[in-house]
MMTF fields as JSON, N, C-alpha, C and O atoms, coordinates in Angstrom:
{
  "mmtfVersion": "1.0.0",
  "mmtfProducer": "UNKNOWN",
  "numBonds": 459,
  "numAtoms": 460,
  "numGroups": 115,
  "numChains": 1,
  "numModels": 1,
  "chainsPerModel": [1],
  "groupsPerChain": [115],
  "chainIdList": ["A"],
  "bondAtomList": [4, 2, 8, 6, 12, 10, 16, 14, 20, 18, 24, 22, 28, 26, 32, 30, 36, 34, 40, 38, 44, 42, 48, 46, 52, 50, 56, 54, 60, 58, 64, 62, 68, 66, 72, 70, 76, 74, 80, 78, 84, 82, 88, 86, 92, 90, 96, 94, 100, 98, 104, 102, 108, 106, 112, 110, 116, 114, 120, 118, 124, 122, 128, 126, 132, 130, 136, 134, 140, 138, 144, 142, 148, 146, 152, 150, 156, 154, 160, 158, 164, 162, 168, 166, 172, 170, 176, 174, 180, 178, 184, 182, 188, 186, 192, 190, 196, 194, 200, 198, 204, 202, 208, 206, 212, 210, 216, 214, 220, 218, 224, 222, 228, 226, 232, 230, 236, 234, 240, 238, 244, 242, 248, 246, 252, 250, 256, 254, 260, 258, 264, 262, 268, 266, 272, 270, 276, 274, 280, 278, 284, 282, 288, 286, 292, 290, 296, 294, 300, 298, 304, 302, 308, 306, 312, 310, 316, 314, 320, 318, 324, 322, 328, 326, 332, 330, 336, 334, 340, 338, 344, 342, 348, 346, 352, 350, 356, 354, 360, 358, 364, 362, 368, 366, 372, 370, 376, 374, 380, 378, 384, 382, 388, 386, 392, 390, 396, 394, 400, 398, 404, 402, 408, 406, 412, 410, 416, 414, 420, 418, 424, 422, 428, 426, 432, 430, 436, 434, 440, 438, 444, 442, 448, 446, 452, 450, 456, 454],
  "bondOrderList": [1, 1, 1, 1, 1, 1, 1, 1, 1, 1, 1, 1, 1, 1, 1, 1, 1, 1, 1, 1, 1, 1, 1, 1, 1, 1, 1, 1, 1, 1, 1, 1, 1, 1, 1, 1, 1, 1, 1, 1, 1, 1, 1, 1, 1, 1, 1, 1, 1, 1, 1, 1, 1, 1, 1, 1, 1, 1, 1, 1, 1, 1, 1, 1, 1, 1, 1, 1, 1, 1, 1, 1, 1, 1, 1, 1, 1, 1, 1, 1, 1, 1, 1, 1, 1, 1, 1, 1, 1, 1, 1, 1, 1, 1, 1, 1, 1, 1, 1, 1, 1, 1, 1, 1, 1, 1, 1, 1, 1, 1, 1, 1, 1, 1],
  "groupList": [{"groupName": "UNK", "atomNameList": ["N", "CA", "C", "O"], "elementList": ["N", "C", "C", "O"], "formalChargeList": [0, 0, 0, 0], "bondAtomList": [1, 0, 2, 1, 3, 2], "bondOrderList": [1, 1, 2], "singleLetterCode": "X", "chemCompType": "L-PEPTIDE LINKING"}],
  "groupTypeList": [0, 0, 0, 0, 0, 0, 0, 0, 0, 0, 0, 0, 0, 0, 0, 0, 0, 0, 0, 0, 0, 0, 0, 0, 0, 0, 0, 0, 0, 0, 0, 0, 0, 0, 0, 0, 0, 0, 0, 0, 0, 0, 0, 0, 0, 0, 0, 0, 0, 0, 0, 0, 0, 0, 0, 0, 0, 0, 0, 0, 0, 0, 0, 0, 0, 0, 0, 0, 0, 0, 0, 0, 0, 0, 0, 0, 0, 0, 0, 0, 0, 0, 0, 0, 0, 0, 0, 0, 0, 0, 0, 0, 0, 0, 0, 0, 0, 0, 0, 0, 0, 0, 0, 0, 0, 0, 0, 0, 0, 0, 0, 0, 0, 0, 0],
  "groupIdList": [1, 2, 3, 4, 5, 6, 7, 8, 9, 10, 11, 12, 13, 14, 15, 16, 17, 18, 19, 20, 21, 22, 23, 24, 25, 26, 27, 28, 29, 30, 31, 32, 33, 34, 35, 36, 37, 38, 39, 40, 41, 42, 43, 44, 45, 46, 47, 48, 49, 50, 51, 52, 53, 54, 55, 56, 57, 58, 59, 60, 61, 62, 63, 64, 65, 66, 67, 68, 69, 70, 71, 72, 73, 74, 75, 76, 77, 78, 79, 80, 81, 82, 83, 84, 85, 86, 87, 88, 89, 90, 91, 92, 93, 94, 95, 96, 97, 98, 99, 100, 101, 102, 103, 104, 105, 106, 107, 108, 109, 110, 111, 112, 113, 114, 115],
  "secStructList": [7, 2, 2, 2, 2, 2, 2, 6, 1, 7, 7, 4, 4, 4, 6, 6, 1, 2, 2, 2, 2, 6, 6, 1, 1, 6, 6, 7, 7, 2, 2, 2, 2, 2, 2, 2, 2, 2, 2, 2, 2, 6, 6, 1, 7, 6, 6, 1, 7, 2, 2, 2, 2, 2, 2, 2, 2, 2, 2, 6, 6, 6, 6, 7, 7, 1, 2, 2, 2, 2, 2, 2, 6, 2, 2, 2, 2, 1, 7, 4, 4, 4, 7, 7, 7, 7, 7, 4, 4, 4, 2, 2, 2, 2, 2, 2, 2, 2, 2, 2, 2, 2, 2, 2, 2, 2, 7, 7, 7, 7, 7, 7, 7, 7, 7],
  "xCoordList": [0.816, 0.0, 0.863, 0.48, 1.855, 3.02, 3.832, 4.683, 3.537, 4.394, 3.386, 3.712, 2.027, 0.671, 0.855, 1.142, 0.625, 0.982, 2.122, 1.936, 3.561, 4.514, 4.405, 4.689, 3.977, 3.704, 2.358, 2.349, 1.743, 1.029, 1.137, 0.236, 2.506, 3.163, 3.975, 4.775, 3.603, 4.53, 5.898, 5.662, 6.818, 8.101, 8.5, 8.965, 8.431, 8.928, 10.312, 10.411, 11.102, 12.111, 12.361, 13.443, 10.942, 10.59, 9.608, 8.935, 8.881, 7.383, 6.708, 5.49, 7.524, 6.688, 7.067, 6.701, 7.95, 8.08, 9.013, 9.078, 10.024, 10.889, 11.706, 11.9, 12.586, 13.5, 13.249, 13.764, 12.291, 11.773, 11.403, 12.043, 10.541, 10.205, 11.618, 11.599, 12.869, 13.484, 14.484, 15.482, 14.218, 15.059, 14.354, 14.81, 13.009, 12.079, 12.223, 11.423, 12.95, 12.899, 14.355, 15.435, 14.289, 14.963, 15.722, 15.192, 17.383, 18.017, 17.78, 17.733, 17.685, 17.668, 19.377, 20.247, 19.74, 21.136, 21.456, 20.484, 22.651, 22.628, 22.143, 21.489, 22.462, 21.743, 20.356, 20.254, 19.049, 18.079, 17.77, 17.091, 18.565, 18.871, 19.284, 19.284, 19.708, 20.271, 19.134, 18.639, 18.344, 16.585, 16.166, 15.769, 16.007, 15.345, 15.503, 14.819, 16.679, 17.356, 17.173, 17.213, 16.941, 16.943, 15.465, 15.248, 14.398, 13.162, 12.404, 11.458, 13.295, 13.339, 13.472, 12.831, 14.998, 15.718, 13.815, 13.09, 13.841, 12.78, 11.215, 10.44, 11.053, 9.94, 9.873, 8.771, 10.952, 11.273, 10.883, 11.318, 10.153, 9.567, 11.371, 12.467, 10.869, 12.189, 12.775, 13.84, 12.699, 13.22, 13.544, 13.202, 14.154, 14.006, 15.753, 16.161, 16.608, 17.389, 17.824, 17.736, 18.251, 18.557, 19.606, 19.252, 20.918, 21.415, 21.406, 21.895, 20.663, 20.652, 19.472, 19.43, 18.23, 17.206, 18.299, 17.953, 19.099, 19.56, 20.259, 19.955, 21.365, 21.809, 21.044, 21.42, 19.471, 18.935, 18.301, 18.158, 17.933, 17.563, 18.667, 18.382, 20.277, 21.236, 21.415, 22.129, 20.906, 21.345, 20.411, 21.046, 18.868, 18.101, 18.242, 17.436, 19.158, 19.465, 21.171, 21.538, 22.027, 23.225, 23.964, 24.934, 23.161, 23.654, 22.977, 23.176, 22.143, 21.999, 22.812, 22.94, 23.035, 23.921, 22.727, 21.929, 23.131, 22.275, 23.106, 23.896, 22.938, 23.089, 22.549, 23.376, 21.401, 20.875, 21.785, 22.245, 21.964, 22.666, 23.79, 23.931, 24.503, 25.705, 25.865, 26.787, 24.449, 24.061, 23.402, 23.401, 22.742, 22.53, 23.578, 23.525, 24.684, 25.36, 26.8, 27.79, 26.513, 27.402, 25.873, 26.219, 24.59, 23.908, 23.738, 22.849, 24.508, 24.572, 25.481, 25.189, 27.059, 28.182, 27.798, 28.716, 27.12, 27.189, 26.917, 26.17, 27.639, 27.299, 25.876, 25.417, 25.323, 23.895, 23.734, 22.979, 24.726, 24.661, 25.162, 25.132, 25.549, 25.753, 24.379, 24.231, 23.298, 22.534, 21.295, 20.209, 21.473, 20.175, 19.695, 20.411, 18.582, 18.039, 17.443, 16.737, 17.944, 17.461, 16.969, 17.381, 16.184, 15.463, 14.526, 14.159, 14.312, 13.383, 14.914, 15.984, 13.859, 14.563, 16.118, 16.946, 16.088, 16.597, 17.735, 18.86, 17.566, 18.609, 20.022, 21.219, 18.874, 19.568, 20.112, 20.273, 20.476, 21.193, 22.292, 23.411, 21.713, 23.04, 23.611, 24.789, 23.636, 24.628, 25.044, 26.255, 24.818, 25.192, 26.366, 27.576, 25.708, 26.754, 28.368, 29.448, 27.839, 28.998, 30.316, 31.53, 29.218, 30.628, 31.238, 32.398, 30.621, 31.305, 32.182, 33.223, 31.732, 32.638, 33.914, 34.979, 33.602, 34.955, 35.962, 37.159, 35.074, 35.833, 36.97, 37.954, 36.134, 37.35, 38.14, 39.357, 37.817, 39.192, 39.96, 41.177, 39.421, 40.301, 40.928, 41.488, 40.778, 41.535, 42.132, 43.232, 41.577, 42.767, 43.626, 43.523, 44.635, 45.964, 45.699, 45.897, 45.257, 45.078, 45.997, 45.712, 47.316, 48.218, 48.661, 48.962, 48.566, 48.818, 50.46, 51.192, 51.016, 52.361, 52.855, 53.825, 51.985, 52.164, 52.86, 53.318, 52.706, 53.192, 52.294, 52.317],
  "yCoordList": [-1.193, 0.0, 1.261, 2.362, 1.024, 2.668, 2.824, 3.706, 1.868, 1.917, 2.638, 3.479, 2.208, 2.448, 4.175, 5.001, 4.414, 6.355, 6.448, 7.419, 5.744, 6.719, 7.076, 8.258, 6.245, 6.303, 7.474, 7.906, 7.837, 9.029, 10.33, 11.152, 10.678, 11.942, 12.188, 11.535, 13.17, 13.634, 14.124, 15.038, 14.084, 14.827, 15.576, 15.286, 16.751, 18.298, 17.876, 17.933, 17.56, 16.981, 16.016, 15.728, 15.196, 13.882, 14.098, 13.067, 15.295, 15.249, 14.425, 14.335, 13.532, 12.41, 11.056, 10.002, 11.223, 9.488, 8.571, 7.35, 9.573, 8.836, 8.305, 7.1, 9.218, 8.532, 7.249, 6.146, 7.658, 6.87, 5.292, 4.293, 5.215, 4.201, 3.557, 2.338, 4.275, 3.413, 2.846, 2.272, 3.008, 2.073, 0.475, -0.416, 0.565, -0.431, -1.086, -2.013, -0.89, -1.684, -2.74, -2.193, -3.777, -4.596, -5.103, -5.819, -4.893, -5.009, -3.691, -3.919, -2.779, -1.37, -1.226, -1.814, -0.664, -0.599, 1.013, 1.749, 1.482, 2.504, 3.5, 4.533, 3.129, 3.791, 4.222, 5.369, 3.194, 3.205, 4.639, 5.649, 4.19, 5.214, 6.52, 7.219, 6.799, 8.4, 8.576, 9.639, 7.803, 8.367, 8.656, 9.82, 7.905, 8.362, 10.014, 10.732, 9.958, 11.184, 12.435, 13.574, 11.981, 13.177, 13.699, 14.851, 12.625, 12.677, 13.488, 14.274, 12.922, 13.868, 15.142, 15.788, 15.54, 16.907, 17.888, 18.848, 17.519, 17.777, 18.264, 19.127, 17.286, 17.428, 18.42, 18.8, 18.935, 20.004, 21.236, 21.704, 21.842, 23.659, 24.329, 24.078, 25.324, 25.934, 26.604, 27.092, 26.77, 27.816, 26.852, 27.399, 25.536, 24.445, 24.389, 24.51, 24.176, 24.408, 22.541, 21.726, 22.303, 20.586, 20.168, 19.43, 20.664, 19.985, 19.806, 18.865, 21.017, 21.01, 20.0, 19.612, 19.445, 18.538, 17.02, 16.062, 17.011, 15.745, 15.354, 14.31, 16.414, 16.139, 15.577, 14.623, 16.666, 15.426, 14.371, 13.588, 14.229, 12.563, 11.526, 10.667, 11.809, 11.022, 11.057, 10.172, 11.92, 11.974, 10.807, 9.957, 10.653, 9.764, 8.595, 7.727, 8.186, 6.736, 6.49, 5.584, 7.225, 6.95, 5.719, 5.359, 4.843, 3.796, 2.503, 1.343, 2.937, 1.969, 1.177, 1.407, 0.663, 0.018, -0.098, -0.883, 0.879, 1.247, 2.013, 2.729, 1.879, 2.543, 3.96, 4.855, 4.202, 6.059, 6.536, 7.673, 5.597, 6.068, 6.941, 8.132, 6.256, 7.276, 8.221, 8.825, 8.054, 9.235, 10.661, 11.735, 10.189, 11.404, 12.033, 13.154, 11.122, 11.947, 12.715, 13.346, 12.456, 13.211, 14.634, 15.814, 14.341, 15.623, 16.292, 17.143, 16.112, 16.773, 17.409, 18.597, 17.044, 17.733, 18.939, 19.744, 19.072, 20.534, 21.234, 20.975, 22.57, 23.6, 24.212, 24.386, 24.479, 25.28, 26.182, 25.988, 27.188, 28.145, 27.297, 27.965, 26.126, 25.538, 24.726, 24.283, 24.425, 23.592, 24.237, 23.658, 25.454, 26.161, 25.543, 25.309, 25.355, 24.763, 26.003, 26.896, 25.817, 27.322, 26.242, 25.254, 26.804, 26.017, 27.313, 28.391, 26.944, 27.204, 28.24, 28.228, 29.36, 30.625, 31.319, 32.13, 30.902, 31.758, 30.711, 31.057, 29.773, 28.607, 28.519, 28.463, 28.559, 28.669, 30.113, 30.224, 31.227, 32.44, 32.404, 32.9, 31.621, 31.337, 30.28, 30.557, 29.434, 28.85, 29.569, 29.353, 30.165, 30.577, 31.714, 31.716, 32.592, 33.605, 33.146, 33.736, 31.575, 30.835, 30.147, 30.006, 29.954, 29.365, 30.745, 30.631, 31.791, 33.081, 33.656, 34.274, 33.43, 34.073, 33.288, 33.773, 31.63, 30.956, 31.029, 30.955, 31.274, 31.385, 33.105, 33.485, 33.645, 35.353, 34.813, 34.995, 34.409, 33.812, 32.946, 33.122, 31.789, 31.343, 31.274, 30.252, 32.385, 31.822, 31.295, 31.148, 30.588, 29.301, 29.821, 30.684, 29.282, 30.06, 30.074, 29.079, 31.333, 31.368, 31.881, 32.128, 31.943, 32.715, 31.301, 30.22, 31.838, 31.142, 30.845, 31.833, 29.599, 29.287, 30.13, 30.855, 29.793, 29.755, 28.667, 28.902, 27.341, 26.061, 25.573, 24.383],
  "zCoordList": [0.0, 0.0, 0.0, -0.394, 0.401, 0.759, -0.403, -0.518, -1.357, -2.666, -3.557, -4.396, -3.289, -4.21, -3.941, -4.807, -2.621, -1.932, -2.767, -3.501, -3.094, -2.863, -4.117, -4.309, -5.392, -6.77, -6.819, -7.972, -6.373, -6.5, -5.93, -6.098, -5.046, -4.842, -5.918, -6.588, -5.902, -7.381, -7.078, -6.288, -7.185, -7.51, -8.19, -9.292, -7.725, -8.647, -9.361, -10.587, -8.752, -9.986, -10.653, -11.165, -10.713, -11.633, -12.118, -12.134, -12.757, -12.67, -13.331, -13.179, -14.35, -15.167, -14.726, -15.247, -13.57, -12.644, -13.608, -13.459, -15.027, -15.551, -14.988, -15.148, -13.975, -13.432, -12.687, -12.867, -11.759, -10.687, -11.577, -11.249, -12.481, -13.688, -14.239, -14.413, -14.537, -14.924, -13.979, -14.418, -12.409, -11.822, -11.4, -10.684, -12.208, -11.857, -13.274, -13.402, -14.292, -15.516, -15.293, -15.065, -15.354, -15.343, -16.168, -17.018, -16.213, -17.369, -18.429, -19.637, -18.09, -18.447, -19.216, -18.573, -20.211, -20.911, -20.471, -20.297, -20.318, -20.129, -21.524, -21.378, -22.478, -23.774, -23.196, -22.759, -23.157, -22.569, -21.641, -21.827, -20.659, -19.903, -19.733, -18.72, -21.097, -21.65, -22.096, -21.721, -22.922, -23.846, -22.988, -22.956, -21.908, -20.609, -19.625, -18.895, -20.131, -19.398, -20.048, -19.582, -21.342, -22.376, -21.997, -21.619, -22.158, -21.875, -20.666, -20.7, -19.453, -18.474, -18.008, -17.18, -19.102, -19.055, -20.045, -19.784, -20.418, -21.804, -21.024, -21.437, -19.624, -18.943, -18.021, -17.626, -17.586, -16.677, -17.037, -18.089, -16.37, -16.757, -17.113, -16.613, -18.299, -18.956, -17.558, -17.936, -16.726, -16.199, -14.622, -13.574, -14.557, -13.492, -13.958, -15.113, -12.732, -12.487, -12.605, -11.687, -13.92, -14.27, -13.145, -12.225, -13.242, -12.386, -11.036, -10.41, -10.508, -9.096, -8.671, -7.504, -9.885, -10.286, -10.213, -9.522, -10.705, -11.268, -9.841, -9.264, -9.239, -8.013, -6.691, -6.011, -6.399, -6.051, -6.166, -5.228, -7.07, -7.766, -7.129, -6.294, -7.789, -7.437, -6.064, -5.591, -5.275, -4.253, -3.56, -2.936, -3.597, -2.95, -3.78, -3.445, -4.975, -5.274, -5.486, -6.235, -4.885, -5.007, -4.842, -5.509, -3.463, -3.465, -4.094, -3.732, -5.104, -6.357, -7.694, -8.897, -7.226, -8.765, -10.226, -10.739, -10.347, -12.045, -12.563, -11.946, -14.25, -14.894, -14.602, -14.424, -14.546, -14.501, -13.364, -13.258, -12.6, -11.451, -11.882, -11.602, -12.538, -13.39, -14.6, -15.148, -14.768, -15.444, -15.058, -15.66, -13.607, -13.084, -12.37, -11.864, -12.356, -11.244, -12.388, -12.017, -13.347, -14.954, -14.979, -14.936, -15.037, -15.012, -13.924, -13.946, -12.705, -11.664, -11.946, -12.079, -12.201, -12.307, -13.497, -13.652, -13.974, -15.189, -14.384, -13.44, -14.666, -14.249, -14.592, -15.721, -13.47, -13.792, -15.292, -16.245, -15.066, -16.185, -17.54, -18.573, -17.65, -19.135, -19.298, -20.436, -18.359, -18.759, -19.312, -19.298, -19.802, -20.388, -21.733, -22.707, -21.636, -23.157, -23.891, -23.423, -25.263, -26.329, -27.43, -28.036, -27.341, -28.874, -29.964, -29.497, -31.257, -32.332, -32.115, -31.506, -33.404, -33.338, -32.324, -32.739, -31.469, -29.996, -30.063, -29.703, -30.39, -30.228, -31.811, -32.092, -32.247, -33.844, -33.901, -35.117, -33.395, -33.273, -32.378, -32.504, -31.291, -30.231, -30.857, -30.633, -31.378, -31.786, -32.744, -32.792, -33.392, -35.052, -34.132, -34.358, -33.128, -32.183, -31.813, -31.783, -31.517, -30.356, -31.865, -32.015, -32.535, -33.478, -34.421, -34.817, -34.715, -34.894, -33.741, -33.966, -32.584, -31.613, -31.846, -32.227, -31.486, -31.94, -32.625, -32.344, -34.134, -35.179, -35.195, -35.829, -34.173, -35.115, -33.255, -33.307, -32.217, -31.251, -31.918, -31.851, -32.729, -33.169, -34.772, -35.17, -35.562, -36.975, -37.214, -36.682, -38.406, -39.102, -39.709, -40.582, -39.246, -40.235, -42.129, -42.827, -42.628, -43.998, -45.253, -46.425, -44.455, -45.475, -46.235, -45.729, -48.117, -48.902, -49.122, -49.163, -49.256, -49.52, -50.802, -51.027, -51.372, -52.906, -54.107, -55.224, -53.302, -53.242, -54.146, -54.458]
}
């Protein structure tokens, strides 16, 4: 009966019970387990702070031998400020920004031999 309760409190940093669901799949691959993760990252309100989400997840299954296990605790280690998701429009400018910024820090050496 306390499993039936614990499956109907929701978890603000599980809100779709992925994580929680795939430590109950048996023989789970860690591949599996990244779709899963992706799925998760994906379910989170834009403005939900992933790793400090992922840290405690890992934190209430750390001493699990699973795969997600070591995947949440790789999405714990990002830094907050790298885990922002940009998508449509807003996303496709910041990247287009980040590999121009790259490119004039880093130029390729373009002087011709004449070889």
């Amino acid at each position: 009966m306390t499993d039936h309760i614990a499956r109907m409190t929701r978890d603000p940093d599980d809100p779709k019970a992925l994580i929680r669901e795939s430590y109950n799949i048996e023989g789970i691959t860690a591949a599996e387990c990244r779709s899963i993760l992706v799925d998760w990252a994906l379910s989170l309100p834009l403005d939900a702070d992933q790793p400090a989400a992922a840290k405690r997840l890992h934190a209430a299954r750390a001493q699990i031998a699973h795969p997600m296990t070591a995947l949440l605790a790789e999405a714990a280690a990002v830094r907050s400020g790298d885990a922002k998701r940009r998508g449509g429009r807003a996303g496709k400018f910041a990247t287009m920004a980040e590999e121009t910024a790259e490119e004039t820090s880093n130029p390729a050496s373009s002087t011709d031999t004449g070889a």
